[in-house]
C-alpha positions as CSV (number, residue, x, y, z in Angstrom):
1,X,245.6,-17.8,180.4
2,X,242.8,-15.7,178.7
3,X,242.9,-12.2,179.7
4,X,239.7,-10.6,178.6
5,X,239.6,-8.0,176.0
6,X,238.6,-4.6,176.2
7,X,236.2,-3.2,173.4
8,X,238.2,-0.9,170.3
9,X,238.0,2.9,171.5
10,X,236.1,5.1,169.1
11,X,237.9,7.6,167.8
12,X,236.5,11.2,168.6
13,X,233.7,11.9,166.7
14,X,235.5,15.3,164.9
15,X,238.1,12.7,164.2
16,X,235.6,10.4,161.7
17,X,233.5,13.5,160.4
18,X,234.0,14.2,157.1
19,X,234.4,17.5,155.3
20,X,231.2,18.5,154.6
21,X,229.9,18.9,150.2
22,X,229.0,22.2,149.5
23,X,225.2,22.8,149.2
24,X,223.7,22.0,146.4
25,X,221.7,25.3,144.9
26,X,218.1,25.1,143.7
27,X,218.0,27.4,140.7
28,X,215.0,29.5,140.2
29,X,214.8,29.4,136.5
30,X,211.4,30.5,134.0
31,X,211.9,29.8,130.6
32,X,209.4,31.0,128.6
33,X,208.2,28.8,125.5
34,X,207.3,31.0,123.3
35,X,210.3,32.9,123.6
36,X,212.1,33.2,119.9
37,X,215.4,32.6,122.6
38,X,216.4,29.1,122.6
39,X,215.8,27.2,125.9
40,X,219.6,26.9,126.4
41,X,220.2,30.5,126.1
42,X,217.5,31.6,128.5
43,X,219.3,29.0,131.0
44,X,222.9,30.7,130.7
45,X,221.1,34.0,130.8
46,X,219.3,33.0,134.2
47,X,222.4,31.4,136.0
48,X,224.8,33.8,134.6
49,X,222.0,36.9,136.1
50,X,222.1,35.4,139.7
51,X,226.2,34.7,139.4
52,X,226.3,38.4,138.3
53,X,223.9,39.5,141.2
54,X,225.7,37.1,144.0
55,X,222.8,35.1,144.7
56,X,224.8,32.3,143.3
57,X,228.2,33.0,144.8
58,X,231.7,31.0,144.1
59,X,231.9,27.5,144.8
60,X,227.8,27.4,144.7
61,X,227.4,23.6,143.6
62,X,225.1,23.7,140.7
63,X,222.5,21.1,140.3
64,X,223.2,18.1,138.4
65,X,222.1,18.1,134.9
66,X,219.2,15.4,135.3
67,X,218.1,17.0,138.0
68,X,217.6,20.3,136.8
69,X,216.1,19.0,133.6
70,X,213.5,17.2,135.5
71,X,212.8,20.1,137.4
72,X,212.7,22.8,134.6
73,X,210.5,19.7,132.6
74,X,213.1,19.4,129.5
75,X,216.0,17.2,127.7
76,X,219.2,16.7,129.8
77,X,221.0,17.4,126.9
78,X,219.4,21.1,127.1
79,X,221.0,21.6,130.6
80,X,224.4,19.7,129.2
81,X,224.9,22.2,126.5
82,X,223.9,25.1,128.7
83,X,226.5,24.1,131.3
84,X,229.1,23.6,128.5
85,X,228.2,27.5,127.2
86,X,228.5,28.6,130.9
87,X,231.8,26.8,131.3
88,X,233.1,28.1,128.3
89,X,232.1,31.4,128.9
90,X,233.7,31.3,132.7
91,X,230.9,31.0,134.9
92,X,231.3,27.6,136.0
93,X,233.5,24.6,136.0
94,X,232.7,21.3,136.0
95,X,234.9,19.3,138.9
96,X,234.0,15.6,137.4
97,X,231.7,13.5,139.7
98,X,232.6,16.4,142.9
99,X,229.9,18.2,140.3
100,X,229.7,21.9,138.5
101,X,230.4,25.1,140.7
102,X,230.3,28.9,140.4
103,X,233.8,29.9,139.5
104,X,235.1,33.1,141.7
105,X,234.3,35.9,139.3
106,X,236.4,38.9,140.5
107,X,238.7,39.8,137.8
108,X,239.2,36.0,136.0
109,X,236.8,36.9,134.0
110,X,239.1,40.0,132.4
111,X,242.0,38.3,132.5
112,X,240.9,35.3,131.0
113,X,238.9,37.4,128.1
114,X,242.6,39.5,127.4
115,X,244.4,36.1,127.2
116,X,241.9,34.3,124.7
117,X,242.2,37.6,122.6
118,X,245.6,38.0,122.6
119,X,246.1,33.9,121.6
120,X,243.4,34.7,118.6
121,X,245.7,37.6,117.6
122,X,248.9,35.7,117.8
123,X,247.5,32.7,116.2
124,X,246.1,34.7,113.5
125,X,250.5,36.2,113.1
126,X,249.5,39.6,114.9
127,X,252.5,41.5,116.0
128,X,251.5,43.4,119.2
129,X,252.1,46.2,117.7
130,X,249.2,45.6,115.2
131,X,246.9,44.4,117.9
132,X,247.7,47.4,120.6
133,X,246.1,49.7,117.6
134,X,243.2,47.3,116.1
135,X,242.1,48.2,120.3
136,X,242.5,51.4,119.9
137,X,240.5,51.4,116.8
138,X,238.2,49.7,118.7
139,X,238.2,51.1,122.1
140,X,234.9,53.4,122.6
């Protein structure tokens, strides 16, 4: 005996809506050609400004490298190794193919400035005794 078959229910739409990316910013960048500053620098110095002034707060997704070459008009590898300064310097982090965000600035940025110094000065056979007072030296 054939019974007939209801349709499959649909799950709840909040049930099949995924989380949401983060927006993607559109940087507002100028770079000046004739500036003795090399195109890179004037990059990190632009995205590191607006991190600084909270336009770009953290977990801002940055723009892919490609794109923003395209829209700044020059080399993806200029955006690449302006990324790869920014990262290494703490304002970013690359998450893979997720993309590059704005890391969360509030105090990392000390803290992660103290421990690469203090691994430079053991590395280099500092005692902390030695160190405490090459800072002090130091220390305006």
């Amino acid at each position: 005996m054939n019974t007939p078959t209801q349709p499959p229910q649909r799950p709840p739409e909040s049930a099949v809506r995924p989380t949401p990316m983060p927006r993607t910013a559109r940087l507002d960048i100028h770079l000046d050609p004739v500036s003795a500053e090399p195109v890179f620098s004037q990059i990190c110095a632009a995205v590191s400004a607006d991190i600084a002034a909270g336009t770009l707060p953290a977990g801002t997704r940055l723009p892919p490298t490609r794109a923003l070459a395209t829209q700044l008009d020059i080399a993806v590898n200029t955006v690449a190794k302006a990324y790869r300064e920014l990262e290494v310097q703490g304002y970013i982090e690359g998450r893979g193919r997720r993309g590059t965000f704005v890391r969360d600035q509030s105090g990392v940025a000390g803290e992660r400035e103290a421990l690469r110094f203090v691994t430079t000065m053991h590395s280099l056979g500092m005692s902390l005794k030695d160190t405490l007072e090459l800072v002090r030296r130091a220390w305006p």
